[in-house]
C-alpha positions as CSV (number, residue, x, y, z in Angstrom):
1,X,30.2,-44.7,-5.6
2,X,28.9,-44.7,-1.9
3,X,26.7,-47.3,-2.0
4,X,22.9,-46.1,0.0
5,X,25.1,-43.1,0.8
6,X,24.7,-41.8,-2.9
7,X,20.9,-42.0,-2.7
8,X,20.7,-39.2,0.2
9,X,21.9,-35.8,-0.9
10,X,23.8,-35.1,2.5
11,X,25.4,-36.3,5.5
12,X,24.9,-34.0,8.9
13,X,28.1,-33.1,10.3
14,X,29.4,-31.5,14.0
15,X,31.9,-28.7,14.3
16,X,34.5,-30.1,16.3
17,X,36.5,-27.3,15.8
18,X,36.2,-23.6,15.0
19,X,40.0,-21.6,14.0
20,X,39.4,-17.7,13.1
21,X,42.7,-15.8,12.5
22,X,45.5,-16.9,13.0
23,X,47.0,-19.6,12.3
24,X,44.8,-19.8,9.0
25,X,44.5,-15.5,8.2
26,X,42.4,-12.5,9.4
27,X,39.7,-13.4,7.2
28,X,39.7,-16.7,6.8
29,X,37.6,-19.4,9.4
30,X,38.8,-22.8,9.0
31,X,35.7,-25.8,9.9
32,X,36.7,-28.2,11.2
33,X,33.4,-31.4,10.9
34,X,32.8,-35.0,12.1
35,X,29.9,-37.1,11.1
36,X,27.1,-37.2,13.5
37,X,26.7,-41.0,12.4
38,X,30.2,-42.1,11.6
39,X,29.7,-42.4,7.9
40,X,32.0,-40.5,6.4
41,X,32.2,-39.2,2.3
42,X,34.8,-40.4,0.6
43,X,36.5,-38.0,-2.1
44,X,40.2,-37.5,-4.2
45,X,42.4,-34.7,-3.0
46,X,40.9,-31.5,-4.8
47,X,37.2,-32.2,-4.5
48,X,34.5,-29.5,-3.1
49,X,30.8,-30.1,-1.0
50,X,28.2,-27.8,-0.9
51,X,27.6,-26.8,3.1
52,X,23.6,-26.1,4.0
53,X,22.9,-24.6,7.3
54,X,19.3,-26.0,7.1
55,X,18.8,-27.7,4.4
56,X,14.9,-27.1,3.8
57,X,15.8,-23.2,3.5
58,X,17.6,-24.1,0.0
59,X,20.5,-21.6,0.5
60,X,23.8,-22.9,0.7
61,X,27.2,-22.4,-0.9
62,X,30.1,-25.0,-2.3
63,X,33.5,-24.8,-0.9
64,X,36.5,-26.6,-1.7
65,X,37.7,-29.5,0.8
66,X,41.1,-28.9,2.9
67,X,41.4,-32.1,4.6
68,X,43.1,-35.2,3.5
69,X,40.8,-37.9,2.2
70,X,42.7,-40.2,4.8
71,X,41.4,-37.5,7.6
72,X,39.1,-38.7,9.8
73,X,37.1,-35.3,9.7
74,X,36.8,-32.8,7.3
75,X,37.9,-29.2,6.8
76,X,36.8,-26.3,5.2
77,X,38.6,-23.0,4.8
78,X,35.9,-20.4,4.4
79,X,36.8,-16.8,3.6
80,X,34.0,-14.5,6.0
81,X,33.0,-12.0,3.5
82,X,30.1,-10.5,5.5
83,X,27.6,-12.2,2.8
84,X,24.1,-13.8,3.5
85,X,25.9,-17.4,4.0
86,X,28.6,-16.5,5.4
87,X,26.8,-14.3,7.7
88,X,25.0,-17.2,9.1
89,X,28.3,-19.6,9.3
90,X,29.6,-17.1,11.3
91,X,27.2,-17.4,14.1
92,X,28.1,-21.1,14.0
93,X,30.1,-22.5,17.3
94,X,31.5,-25.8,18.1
95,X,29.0,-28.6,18.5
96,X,26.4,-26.9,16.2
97,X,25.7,-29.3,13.0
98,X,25.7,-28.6,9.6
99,X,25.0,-30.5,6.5
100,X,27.5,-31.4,3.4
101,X,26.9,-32.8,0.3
102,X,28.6,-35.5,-1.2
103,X,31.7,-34.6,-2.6
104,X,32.1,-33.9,-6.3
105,X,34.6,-32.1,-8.8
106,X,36.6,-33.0,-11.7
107,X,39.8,-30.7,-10.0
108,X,41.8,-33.8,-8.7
109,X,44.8,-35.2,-7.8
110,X,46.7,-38.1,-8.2
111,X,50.1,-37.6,-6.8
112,X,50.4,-42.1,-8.1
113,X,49.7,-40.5,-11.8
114,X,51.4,-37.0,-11.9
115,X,55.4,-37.2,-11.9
116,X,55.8,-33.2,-11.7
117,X,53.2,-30.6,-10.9
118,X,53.0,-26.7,-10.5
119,X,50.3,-25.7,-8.0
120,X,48.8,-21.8,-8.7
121,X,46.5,-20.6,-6.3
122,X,45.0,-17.3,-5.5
123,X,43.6,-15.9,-2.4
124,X,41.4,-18.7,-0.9
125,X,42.0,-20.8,-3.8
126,X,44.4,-22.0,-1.8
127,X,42.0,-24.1,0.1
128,X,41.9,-27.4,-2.2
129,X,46.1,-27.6,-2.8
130,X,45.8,-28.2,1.4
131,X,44.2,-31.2,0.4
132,X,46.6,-32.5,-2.2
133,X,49.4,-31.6,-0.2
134,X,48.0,-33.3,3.1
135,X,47.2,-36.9,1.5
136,X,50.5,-37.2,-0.3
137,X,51.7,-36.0,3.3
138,X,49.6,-39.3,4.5
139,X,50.5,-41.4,2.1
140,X,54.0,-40.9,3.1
141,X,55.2,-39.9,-1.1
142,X,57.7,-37.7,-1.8
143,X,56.8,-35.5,-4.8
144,X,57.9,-32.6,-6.9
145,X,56.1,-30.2,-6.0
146,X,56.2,-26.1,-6.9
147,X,53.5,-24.0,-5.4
148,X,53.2,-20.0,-6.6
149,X,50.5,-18.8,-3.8
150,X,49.2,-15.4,-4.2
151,X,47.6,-13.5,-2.0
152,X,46.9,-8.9,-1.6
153,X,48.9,-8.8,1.4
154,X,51.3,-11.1,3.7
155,X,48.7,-11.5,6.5
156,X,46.3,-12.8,4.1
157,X,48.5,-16.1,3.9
158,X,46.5,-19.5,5.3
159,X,48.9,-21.4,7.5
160,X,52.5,-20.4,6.4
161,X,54.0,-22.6,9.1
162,X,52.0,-25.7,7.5
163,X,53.0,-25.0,3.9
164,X,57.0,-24.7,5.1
165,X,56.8,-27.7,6.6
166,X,55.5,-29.4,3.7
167,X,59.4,-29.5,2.1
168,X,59.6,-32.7,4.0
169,X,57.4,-34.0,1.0
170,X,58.7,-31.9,-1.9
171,X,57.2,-28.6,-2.0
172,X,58.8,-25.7,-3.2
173,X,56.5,-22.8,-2.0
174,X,56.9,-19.8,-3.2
175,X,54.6,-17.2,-1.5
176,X,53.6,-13.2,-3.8
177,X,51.8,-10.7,-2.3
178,X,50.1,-8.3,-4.6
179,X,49.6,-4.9,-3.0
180,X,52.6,-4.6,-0.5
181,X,55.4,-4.3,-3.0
182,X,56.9,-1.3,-1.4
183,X,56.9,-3.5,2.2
184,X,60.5,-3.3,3.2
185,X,60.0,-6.6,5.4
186,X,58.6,-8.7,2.3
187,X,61.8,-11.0,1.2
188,X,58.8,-12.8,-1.3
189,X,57.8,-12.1,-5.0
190,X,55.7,-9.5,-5.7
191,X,53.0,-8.8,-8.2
192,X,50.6,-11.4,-10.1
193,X,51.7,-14.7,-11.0
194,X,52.7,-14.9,-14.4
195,X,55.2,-16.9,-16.7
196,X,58.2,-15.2,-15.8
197,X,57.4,-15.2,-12.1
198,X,57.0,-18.7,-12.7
199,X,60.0,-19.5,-14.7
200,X,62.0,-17.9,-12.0
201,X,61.6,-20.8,-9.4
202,X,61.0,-24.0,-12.3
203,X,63.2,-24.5,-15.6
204,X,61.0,-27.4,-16.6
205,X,57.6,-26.0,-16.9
206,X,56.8,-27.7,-19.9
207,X,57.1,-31.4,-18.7
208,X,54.7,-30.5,-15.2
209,X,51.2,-30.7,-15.0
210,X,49.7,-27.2,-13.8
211,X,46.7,-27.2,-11.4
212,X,45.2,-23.3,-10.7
213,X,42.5,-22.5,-8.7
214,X,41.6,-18.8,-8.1
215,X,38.7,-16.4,-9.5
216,X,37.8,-16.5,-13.6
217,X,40.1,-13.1,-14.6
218,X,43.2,-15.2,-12.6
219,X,42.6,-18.4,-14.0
220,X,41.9,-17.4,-17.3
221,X,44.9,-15.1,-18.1
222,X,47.3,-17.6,-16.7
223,X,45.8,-20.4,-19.1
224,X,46.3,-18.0,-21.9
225,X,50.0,-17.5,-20.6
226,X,50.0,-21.3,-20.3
227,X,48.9,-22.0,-23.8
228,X,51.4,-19.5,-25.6
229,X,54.0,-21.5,-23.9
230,X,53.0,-24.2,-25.6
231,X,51.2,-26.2,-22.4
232,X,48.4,-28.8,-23.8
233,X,45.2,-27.9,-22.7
234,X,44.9,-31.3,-20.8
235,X,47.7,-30.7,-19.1
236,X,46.0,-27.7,-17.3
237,X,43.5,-28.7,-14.6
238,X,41.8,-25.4,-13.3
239,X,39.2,-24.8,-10.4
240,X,37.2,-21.1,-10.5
241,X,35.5,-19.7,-7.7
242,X,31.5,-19.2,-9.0
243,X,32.0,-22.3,-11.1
């Protein structure tokens, strides 16, 4: 709990800092926010917020948290789709304020309570395995760690240089893209993830916890790849965009 904070349904936060392309992707804007009052949310590693431009207008849209609960801003990744919200975030610049929600989700992680994991992520489902990875970067942990990130083309992956340098606690990232399999420069998988992508790079899938986030037919048909291997259903934490 956040004490008074858990009365009021938002906190107003400034952009500090606006990234578009590169280093995140072509389409992807990464938000960076700081409280305008210095009371910051507190949140696990894995957790989204809903963002309101104006809050008395009712429209607004929940996005998955990037930064590290240890950060002392927060982060969002936010794939510009030319939609009605996103169409106003975009005319956003640094300084403006915006206003988040406190931050809720049952897609979390522990790296204290998890021995082995597999991270699956899908496009901008990405976005919530920055956050795990970051705080057990914080915490200083070394963990075992295998990501399978996949994403329609090369460009379209969010801060490769960040993810390869997160071997120095663990990870094992393995990057597929999805509609450049004839791309003579591509040394990565190719194709969707599925179990035999996945045995490729672990031989111990069935002592890791699996956390997925992606759309409903990619999360979905993995967890009924997942169950046929004979994964328990708790043992499958999964995050779907629309949810």
């Amino acid at each position: 709990m956040l004490g008074k904070m858990a009365l009021k349904p938002y906190l107003i936060y400034e952009i500090t800092d606006l990234t578009k392309g590169e280093p995140d992707s072509p389409k992807i804007t990464s938000f960076k926010l700081v409280s305008k009052d210095g009371q910051n949310f507190k949140f696990l590693p894995g957790m989204f917020s809903s963002i309101f431009i104006n809050p008395e207008d009712k429209l607004f849209r929940s996005y998955s948290i990037a930064s590290s609960p240890l950060s002392r801003h927060m982060e969002f990744m936010i794939e510009m789709i030319n939609g009605k919200f996103t169409s106003r975030l975009s005319g956003l610049k640094v300084n403006d304020e915006i206003y988040i929600s406190e931050p809720r989700g049952n897609f979390v992680y522990n790296p204290e309570n998890v021995e082995k994991a597999l991270f699956l992520a899908a496009g901008i489902g990405i976005a919530p395995f920055f956050s795990m990875l970051r705080y057990v970067r914080d915490i200083d942990m070394k963990k075992d760690i295998t990501l399978l990130y996949s994403v329609k083309h090369k460009e379209d992956i969010v801060n490769p240089s960040e993810l390869d340098g997160f071997t120095n606690i663990g990870l094992n990232a393995v990057f597929t893209v999805t509609r450049d399999p004839e791309d003579v420069k591509w040394k990565g998988e190719t194709g969707r993830i599925n179990i035999p992508m996945i045995k490729r790079h672990i031989s111990d899938l069935n002592s890791r916890t699996v956390y997925l986030c992606g759309g409903i037919k990619f999360v979905k048909d993995i967890v009924s790849e997942l169950v046929a291997e004979g994964i328990r259903d708790e043992d499958i934490k999964r995050d779907i965009w629309g949810e």
